[in-house]
C-alpha positions as CSV (number, residue, x, y, z in Angstrom):
1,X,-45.3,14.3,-22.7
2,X,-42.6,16.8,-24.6
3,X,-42.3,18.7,-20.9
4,X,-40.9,14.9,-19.2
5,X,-39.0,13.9,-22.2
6,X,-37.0,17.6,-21.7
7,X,-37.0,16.9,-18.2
8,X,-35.5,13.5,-18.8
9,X,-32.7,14.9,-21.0
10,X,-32.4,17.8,-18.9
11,X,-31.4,15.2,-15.8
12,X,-29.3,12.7,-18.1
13,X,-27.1,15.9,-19.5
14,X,-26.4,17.5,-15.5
15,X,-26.2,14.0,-15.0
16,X,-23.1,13.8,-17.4
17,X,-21.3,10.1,-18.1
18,X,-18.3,8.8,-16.4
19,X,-15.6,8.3,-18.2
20,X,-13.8,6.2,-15.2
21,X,-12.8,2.2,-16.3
22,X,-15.2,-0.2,-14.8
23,X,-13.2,-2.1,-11.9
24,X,-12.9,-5.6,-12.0
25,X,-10.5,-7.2,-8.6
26,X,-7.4,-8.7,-10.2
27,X,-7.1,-12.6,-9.8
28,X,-5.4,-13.2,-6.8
29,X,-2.1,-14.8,-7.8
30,X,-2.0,-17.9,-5.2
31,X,-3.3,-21.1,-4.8
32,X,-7.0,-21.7,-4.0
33,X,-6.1,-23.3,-0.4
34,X,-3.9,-24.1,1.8
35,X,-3.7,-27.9,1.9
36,X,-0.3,-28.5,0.6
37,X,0.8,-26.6,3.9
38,X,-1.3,-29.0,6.0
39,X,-4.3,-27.2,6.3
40,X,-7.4,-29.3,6.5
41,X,-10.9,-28.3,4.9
42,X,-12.5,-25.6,7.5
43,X,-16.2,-26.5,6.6
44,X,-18.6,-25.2,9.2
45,X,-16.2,-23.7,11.3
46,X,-15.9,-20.2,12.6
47,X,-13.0,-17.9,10.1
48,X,-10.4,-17.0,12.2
49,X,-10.7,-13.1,11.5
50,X,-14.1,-13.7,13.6
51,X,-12.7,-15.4,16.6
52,X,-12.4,-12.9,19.2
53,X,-8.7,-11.6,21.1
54,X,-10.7,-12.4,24.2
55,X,-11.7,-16.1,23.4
56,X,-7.8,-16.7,21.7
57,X,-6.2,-15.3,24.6
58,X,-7.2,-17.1,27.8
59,X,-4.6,-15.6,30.1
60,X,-6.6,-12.5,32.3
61,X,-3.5,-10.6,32.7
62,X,-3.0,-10.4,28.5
63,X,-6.5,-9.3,28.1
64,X,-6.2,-6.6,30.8
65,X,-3.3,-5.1,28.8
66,X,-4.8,-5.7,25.3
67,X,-8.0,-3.3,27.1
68,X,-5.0,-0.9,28.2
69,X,-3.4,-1.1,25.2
70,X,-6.4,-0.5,22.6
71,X,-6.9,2.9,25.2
72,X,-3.3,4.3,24.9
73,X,-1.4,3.1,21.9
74,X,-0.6,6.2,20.3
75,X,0.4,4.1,17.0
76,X,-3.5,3.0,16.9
77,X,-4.1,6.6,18.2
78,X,-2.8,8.2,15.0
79,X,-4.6,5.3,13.1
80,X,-8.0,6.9,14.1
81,X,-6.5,10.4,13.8
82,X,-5.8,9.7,10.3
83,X,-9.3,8.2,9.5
84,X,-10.3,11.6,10.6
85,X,-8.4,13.5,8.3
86,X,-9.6,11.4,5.2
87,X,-13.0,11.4,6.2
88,X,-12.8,15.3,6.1
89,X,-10.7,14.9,3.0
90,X,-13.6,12.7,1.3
91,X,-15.9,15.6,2.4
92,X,-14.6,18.1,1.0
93,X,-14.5,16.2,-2.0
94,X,-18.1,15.1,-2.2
95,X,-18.8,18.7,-1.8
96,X,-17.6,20.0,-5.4
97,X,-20.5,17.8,-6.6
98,X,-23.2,20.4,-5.2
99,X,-23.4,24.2,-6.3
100,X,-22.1,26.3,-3.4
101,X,-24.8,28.9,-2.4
102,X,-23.8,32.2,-0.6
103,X,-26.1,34.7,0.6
104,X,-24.7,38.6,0.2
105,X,-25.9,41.6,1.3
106,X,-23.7,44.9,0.8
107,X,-24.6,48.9,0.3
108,X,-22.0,51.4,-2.1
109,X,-22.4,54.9,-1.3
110,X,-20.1,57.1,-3.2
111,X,-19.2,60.2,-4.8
112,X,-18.5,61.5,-8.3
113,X,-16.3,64.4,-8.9
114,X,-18.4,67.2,-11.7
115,X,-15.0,66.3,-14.4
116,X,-16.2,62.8,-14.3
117,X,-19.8,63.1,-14.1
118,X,-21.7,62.8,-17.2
119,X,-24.0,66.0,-16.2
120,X,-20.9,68.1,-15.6
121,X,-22.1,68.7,-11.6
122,X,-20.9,66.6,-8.9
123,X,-23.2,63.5,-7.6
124,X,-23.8,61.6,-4.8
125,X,-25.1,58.1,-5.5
126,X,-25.9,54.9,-3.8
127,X,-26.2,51.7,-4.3
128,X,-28.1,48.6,-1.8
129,X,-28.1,44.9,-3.0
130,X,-29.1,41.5,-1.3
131,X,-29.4,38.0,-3.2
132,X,-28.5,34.1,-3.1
133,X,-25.5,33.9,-5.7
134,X,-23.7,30.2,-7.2
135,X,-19.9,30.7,-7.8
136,X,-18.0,28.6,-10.7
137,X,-20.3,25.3,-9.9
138,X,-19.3,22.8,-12.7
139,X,-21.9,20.6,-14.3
140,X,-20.1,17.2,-14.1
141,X,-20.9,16.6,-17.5
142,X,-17.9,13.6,-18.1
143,X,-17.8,12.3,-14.7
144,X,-14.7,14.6,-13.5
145,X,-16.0,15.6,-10.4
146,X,-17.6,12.2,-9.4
147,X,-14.5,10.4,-9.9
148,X,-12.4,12.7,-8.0
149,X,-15.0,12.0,-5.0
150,X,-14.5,8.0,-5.8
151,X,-10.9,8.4,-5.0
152,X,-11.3,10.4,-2.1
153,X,-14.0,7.5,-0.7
154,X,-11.6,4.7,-1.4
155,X,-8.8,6.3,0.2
156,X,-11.1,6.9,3.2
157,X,-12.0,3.6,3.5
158,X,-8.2,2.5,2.8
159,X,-7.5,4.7,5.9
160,X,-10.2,2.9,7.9
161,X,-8.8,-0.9,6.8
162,X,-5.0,0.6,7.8
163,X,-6.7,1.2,11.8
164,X,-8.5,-2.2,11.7
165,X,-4.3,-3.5,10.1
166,X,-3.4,-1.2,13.3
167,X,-5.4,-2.8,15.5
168,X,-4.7,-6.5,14.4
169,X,-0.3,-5.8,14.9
170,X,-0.8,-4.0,17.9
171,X,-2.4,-7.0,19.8
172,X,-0.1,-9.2,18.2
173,X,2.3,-7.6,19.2
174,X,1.8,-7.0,22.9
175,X,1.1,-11.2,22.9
176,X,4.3,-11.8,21.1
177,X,5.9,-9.3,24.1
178,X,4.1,-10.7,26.6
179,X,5.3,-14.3,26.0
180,X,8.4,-13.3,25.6
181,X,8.5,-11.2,29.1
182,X,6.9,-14.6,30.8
183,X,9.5,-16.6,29.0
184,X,12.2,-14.1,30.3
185,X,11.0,-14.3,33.7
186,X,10.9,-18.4,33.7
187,X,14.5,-18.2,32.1
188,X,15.4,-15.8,35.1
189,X,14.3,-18.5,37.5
190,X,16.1,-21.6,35.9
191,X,19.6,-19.1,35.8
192,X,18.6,-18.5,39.3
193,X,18.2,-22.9,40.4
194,X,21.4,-22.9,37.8
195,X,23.4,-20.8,39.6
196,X,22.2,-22.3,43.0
197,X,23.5,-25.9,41.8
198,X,26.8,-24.6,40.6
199,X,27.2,-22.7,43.9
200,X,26.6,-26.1,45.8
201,X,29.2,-27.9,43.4
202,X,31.6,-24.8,43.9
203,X,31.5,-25.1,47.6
204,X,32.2,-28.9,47.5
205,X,35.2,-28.5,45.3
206,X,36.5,-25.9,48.1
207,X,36.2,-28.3,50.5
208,X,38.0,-30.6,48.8
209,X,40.4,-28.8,47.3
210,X,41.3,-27.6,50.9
211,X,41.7,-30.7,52.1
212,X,43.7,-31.6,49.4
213,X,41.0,-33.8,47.8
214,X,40.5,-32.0,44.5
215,X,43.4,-30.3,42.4
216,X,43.6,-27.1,41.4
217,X,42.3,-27.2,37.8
218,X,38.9,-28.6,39.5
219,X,39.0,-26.1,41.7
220,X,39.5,-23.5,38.6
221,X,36.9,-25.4,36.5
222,X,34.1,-24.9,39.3
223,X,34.9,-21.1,39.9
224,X,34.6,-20.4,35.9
225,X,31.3,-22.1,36.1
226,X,29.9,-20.6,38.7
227,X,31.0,-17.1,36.8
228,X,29.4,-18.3,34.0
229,X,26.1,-18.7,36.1
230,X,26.3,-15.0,37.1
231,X,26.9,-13.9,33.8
232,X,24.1,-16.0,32.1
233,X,22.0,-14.4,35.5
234,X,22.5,-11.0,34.5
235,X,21.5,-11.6,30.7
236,X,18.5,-12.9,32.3
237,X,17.7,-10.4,34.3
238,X,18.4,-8.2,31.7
239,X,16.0,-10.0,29.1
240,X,13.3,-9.7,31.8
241,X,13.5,-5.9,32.2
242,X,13.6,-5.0,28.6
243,X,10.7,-7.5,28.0
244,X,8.8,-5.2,30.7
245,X,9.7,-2.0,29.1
246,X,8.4,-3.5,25.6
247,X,5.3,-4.2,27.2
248,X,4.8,-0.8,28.7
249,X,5.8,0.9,25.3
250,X,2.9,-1.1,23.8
251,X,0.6,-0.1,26.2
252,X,0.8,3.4,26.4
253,X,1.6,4.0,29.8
254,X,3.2,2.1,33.0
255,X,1.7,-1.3,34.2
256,X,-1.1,-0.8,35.7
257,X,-2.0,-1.6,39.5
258,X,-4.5,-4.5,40.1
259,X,-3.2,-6.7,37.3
260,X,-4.1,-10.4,37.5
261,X,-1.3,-12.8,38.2
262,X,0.6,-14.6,35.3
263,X,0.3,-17.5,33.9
264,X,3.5,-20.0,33.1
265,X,4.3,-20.4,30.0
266,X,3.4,-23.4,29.4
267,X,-0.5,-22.8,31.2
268,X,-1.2,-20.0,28.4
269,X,-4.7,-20.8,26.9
270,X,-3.9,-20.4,23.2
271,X,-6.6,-21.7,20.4
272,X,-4.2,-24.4,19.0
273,X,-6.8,-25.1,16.3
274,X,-7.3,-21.8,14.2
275,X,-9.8,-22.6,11.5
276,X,-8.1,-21.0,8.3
277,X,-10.6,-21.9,5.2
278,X,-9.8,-20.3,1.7
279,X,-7.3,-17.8,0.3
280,X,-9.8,-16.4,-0.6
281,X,-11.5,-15.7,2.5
282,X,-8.4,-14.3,3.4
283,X,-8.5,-12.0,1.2
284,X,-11.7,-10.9,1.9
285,X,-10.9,-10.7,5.5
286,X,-7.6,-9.5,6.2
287,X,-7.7,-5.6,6.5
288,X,-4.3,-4.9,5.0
289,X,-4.8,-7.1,1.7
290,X,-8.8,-5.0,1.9
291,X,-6.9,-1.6,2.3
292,X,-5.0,-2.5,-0.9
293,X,-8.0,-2.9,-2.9
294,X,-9.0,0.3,-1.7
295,X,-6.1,2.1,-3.3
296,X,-6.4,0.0,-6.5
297,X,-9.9,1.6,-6.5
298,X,-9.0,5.1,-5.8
299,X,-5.9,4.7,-8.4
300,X,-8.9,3.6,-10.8
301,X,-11.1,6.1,-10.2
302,X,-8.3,8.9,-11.0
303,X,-8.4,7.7,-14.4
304,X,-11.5,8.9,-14.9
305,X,-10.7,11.9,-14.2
306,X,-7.8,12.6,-16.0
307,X,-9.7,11.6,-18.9
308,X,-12.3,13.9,-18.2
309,X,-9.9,17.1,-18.5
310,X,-9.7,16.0,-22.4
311,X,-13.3,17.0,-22.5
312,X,-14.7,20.5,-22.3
313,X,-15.8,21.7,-18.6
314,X,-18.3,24.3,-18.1
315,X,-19.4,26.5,-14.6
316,X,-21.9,28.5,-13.8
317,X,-21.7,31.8,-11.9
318,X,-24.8,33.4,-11.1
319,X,-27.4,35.2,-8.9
320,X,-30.1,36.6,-7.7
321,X,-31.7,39.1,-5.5
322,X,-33.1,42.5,-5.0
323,X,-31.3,45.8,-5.8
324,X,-32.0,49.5,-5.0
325,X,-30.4,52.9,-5.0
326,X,-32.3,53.5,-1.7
327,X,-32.0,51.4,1.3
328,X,-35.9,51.9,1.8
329,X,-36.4,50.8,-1.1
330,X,-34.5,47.6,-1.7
331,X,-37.6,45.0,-1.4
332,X,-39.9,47.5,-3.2
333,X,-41.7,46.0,-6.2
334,X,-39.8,45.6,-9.4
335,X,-36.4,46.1,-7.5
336,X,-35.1,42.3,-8.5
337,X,-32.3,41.7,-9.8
338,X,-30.1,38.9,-11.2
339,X,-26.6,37.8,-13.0
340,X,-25.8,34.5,-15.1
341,X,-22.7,33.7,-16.4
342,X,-21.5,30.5,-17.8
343,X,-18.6,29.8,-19.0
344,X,-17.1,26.8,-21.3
345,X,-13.4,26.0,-20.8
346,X,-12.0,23.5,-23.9
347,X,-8.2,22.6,-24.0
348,X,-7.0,23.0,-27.2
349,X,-3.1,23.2,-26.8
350,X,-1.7,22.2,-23.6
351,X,1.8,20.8,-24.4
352,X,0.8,17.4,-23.4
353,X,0.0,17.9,-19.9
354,X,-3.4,16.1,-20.3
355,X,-1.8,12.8,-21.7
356,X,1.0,13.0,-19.5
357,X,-1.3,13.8,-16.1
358,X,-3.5,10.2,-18.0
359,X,-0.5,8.1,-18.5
360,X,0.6,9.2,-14.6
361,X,-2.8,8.1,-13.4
362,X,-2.3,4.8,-15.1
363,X,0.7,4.2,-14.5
364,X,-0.3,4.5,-10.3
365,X,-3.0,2.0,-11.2
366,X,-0.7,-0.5,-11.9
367,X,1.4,0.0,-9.4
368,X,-1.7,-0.1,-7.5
369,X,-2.4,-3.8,-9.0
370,X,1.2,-4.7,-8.3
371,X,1.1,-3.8,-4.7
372,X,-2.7,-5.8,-4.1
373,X,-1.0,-8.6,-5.7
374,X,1.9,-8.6,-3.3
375,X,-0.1,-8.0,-0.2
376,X,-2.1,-11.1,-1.5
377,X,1.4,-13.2,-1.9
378,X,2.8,-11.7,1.6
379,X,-0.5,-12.5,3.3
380,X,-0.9,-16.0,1.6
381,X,3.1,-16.9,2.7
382,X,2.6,-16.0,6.2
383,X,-0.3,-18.0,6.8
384,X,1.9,-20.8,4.9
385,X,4.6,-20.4,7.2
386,X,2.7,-20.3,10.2
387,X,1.6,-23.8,8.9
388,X,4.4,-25.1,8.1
389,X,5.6,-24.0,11.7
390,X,2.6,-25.5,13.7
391,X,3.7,-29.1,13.4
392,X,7.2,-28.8,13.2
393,X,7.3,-27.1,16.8
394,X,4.8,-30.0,18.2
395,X,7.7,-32.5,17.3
396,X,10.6,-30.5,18.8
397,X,9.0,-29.6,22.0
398,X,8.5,-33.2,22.1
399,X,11.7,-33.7,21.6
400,X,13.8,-31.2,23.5
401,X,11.5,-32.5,26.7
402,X,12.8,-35.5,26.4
403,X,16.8,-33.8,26.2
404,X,15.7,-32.3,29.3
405,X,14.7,-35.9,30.9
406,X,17.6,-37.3,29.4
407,X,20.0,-34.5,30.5
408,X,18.7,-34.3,33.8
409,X,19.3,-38.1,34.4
410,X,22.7,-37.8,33.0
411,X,23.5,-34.8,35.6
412,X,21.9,-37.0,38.8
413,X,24.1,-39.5,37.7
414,X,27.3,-37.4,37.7
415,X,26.9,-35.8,39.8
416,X,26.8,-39.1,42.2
417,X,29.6,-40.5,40.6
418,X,31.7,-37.5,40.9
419,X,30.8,-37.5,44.8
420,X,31.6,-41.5,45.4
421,X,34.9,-40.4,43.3
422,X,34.3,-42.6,40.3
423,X,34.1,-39.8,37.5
424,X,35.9,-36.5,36.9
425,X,34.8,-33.5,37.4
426,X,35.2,-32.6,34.3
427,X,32.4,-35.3,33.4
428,X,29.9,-33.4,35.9
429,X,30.8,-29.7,34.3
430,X,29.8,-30.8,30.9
431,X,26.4,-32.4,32.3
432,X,25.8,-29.2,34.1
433,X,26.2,-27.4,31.0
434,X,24.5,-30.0,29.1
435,X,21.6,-30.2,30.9
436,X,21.4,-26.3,31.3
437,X,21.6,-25.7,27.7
438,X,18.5,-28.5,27.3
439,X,16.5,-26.3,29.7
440,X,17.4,-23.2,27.7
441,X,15.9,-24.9,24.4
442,X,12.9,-25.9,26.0
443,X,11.5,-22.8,27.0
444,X,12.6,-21.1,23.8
445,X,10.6,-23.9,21.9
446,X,7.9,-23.1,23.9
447,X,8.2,-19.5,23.3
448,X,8.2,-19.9,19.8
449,X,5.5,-22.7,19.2
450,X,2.9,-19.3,21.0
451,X,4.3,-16.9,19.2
452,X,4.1,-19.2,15.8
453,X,-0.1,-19.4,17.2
454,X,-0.2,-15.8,17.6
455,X,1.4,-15.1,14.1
456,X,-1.3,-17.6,12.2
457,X,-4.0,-15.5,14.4
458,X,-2.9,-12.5,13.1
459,X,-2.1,-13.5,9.4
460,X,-5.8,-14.4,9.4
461,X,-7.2,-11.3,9.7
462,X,-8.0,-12.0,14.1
463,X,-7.4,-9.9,16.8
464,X,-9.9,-7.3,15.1
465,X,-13.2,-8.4,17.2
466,X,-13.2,-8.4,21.1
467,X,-15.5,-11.3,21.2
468,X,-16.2,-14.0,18.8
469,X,-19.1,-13.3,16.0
470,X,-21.4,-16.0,15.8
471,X,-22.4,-16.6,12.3
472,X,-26.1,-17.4,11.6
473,X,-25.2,-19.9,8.7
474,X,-22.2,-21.8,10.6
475,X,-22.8,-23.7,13.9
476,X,-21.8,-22.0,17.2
477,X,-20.1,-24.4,18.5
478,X,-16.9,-23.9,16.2
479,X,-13.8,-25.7,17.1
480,X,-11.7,-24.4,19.8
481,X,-9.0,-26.8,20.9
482,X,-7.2,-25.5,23.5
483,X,-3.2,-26.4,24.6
């Protein structure tokens, strides 16, 4: 009984304490849900962070590059790379916990001069040794080591959160870039019809003006239009190219062959009906508020060990082996041979360097806290104003369609008028412009009202799994509302 009770204390003193504050995940500092922002209740329905990029995104083409993207990226590249380097960082951490055994072997022949031998004649001598040895291991007696190794794990799994954060942007990104390069291309084609309609009204002014039909400010008025047309042509074209360009930055390399055809804008198969549930599911979920809470851990776990250098820490140094003054001799019986040699370090004057190396590891924790609670109050705003957004861009495509209608009636007409001679021409240039302008909002409504979709995806925490995870507790059939 006396032989397990030593045992027992023997274990509980290598053991040590840990002198590292319990952590306890500050209260988030944002509303439980997000119902004043016109959220309703997401009971039963699939979280958002576990709808798939290939289920959101309908359009083939996008999911080909998001598959091209995820390969090439060299921002998501270095992501991994730097997973790598904290993962080796962690393990070189853990490994301080474990005495370090090293296996030596090594033979001294030498010899001593007669003035310095101790029989007055000169010697030879030699000397053969083998044996296991532990160098400077420290018994973790107040947690030092272990909470060094809890940082170094929480800033490993930070780095991992930061890829999945990676991740998430990137395919946002090459959506947002994506809509905006079909949008570019659709605005190319209505400066294109544009500039075809002006050139039709330009020619009919010259004919008239020739025949003396049409004065010479008409005749002006139609040239600067059609000059306008180029000009807002070339912006278009412009747009387009640099839309490409952003595209092939995103995915690594140049588009590739064999793509699928695009989709119009307004065909692209976005969820409309992202479930979005609790803030505090989002918090749970979304990798950059998780990757927060990581360093708040590892900023916590510091603490313990600057208050473990108050204490005393002791290492051991030892071997042992076999020894011999003849190599023929060195596993003879009685030849073994061993060292111990403990030593106790205890600070006793260090000019403050122990409180001040405490009070910097606290202070990190609470900037630690400070920058959790802002990734919580970022995180919670842009879902909010991705909210906010979703309705608000319903209503004004609604409305600018009907501009559009409107215009477009108001341009037939003029343009009728203009040709029987009952209105200016200056009536018909501003219905031109008016109805061009109408057009222009229209598509950028459009545009926006996507990427408003893509930015509630991504505030969610989605674009992290390829397909959708089915949860066993939440029906299959979640809700998936597509425009």
């Amino acid at each position: 009984m006396s032989k397990t009770l030593m045992a027992a204390a023997i274990a509980a003193l290598l053991g040590g304490c840990s002198l590292m504050p319990e952590y306890e995940r500050p209260a988030a500092p944002v509303e439980a849900d997000f119902s004043a922002h016109g959220a309703a209740a997401a009971s039963g329905q699939q979280l958002a962070a576990d709808i798939g990029w290939r289920q959101f995104f309908g359009d083939p083409r996008l999911q080909r590059l998001v598959d091209v993207a995820l390969e090439n990226n060299r921002d998501l590249r270095v992501a991994v790379l730097n997973i790598e380097i904290a993962r080796a960082q962690y393990g070189v951490t853990r490994a301080d916990q474990f005495p370090t055994l090293s296996g030596n072997a090594n033979g001294t022949r030498q010899r001593t001069p007669a003035d310095l031998s101790y029989s007055g004649r000169a010697a030879v001598g030699s000397t053969y040794q083998v044996n296991l040895g532990v160098t400077a291991y420290e018994l973790d007696l107040f947690g030092r080591v272990r909470s060094l190794s809890a940082a170094a794990l929480n800033q490993y799994l930070a780095t991992e959160e930061s890829r999945r954060s990676t991740q998430i942007s990137l395919i946002a990104q090459l959506a947002n870039a994506y809509l905006n390069e079909r949008a570019s291309d659709e605005l190319l084609a209505l400066a294109e019809r544009t500039l075809k309609t002006r050139q039709e009204s330009y020619d009919l002014i010259k004919l008239r003006y020739d025949a003396g039909a049409a004065s010479g400010l008409e005749f002006q008025q139609a040239e600067s239009l059609i000059q306008s047309a180029r000009a807002e042509h070339a912006v278009a074209e412009r747009s387009k190219a640099q839309a490409t360009n952003a595209i092939v930055l995103l995915i690594g390399q140049p588009l590739p062959a064999g793509l699928p055809p695009p989709r119009p804008l307004h065909e692209q198969s976005l969820m409309t009906d992202v479930p979005v549930g609790l803030s505090s599911q989002l918090i749970e979920r979304r990798p950059d508020v998780r990757a927060a809470e990581q360093q708040l851990r590892s900023a916590n776990a510091n603490i313990g060990a600057a208050r473990a250098a108050f204490f005393p820490r002791i290492s051991l140094t030892g071997s042992f082996g076999t020894a011999s003054s003849q190599l023929s001799g060195l596993f003879d019986s009685g030849s073994h041979a061993w060292s111990f040699a403990p030593q106790i370090s205890l600070p006793l004057f260090d000019a403050g360097r122990n409180r001040a190396n405490l009070d910097l590891a606290e202070a990190r924790k609470n900037v630690a806290v400070a920058n959790y609670e802002k990734s919580i109050q970022t995180a919670f705003r842009e879902v909010a104003d991705a909210l906010d957004a979703k309705g608000s861009y319903d209503m004004q495509i609604q409305a600018q369609q009907a501009l559009v209608e409107a215009s477009q009636r108001s341009f037939e007409l003029s343009d009728m008028r203009y040709r029987n001679g009952v209105e200016s021409y200056l009536t018909l240039l501003d219905a031109q412009r008016s109805l061009f302008t109408a057009e222009q909002g229209l598509l950028q409504a459009r545009t926006q009202r996507l990427n408003n979709l893509v930015a509630l995806y991504k505030s969610l925490g989605g674009g992290w799994e390829e397909n959708t995870v089915v949860s066993t507790q939440q029906p299959a059939a979640a809700a998936t509302v597509r425009q």
